[in-house]
C-alpha positions, 0 to 999 in steps of 0.5 A: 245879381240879374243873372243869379235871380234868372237862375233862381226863377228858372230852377224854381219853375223847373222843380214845380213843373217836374214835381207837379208833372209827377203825379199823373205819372204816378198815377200811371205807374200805379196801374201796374206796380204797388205803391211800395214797389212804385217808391222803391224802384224810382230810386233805383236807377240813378243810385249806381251814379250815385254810388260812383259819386260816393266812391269819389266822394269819400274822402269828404264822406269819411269826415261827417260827424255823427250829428251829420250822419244823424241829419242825413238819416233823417232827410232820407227819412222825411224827404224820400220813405216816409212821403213816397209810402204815404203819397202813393197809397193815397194816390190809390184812393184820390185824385192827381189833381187833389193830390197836388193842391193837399200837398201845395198845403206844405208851406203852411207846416213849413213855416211854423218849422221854420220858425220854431226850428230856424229862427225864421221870422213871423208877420201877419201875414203868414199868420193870415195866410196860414190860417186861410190855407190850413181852413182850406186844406181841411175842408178838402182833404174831408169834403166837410165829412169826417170818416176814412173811407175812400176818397179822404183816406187818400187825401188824408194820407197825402196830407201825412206826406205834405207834412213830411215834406215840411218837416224834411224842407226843415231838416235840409236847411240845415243839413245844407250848412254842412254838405254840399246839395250834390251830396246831400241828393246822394246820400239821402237818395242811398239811404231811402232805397235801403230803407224802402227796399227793406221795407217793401221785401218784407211785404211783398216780393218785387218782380220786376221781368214782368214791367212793361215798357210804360212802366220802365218809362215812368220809373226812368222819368220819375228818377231822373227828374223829379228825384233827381234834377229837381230836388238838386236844383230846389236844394242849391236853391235852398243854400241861398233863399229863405225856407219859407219864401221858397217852399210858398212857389208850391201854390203853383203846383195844382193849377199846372198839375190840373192841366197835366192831369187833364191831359195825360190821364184825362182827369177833371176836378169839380166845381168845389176842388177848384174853389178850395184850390183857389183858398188853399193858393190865396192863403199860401200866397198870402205868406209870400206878400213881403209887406203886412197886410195887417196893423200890428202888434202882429208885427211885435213877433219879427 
């Protein structure tokens, strides 16, 4: 029992810090790759061992129904094309820093899902912690001004891939009742190249002869790690912990990626980033406390 919480407290670090590592990376990439051909490529290079994995695999592959293909379809969707066209054009316009607090605001669409769709139950606090998250959420991603230019254009796309992320943390939880992490990293992987693939050639070409050296190396990082390893151990992590609890340890994302920012693109958030981080975290963190923090009748929706 210790052994198994040690194992699930390590994986969760291990995913958050790979993921909020990722977005100053992106950042870097960007600087020489379109975001359609930034989310394309950092899929390609661990799909030839995936490919090996199905041949071996598919025998188990043979069987799913068409309901499980269906499913799988729709984690390639939500979980891979949809968040990585939408997260990095937004990143053009808006900061890593900012990127990863509107995308710490994940759980707040995560939970009503999971309540809705899993049956998860509902407490005050999470209505609390929602409401307060979801304040915060706004005024950042709007900075109290309501237009689609610079900077909220970003933000506001970023938030489009945050709600993605919801809805495919939704669709994993149940996709993991018939396949196993492993294959589910596979197939969703697979099929969210395809798709982005055919979507980038329809805009634009893809020449990569012309990459450097900083470039491969942000196309390796970002597949081998945070589209890989991480999203392995967040999924196996999934099998065996509540949807909502899980996804809420996303609050830790902006404070580390402010400090990675900082460091590897030398990036400085304002006074009122920090603040409404502080509101967005509190919120989220209010939905992770297991004991109300309010009388009921909130407590007639368990």
């Amino acid at each position: 029992m210790r052994e198994k919480k040690i194992f699930t407290i390590l994986g969760i670090l291990f995913a958050i810090i790979t993921w909020s590592a990722s977005y100053p990376v992106i950042k870097i990439g960007l600087k020489e790759m379109s975001p359609l051909v930034l989310a394309t490529l950092r899929q390609i290079v661990i799909v030839p061992i995936f490919i090996l994995l199905l041949f071996v695999k598919k025998k188990e592959i043979t069987s799913f129904s068409q309901y499980t293909w269906l499913m799988l379809v729709d984690a390639a969707v939500f979980s891979i094309v949809l968040p990585n066209i939408f997260q990095n054009i937004g990143m053009q316009y808006t900061t890593a820093s900012a990127s990863s607090i509107i995308q710490s605001s994940s759980p707040i669409f995560t939970i009503f899902l999971a309540i809705i769709l899993l049956r998860e139950k509902l407490t005050s606090n999470k209505i609390l912690g929602t409401t307060v998250a979801f304040i915060g959420t706004i005024l950042l991603v709007t900075g109290g001004k309501f237009s689609l230019s610079g900077q909220i254009y970003g933000n506001l796309l970023i938030l489009i891939s945050a709600i993605s992320y919801a809805v495919s943390g939704v669709i994993v939880k149940k996709t993991l009742l018939k396949v196993s992490p492993l294959i589910l990293v596979a197939i969703e992987t697979m099929l969210g190249f395809i798709i982005l693939l055919l979507i980038t050639i329809s805009f634009e070409p893809i020449n990569i002869s012309n990459l450097s050296f900083r470039a491969w190396t942000v196309i390796l990082l970002l597949s081998i790690f945070p589209n890989f390893l991480a999203i392995l151990i967040w999924y196996k992590l999934l099998e065996i912990t509540e949807l909502s609890k899980l996804i809420n340890l996303v609050y830790l994302m902006p404070i580390i990626t402010i400090f990675i920012s900082y460091y590897l693109i030398g990036e400085i958030v304002n006074i009122q980033t920090i603040i409404l981080a502080i509101v967005v975290i509190v919120g989220v963190a209010l939905t992770q406390r297991e004991k109300d923090i309010l009388p009921l009748p909130l407590n007639r929706f368990r």
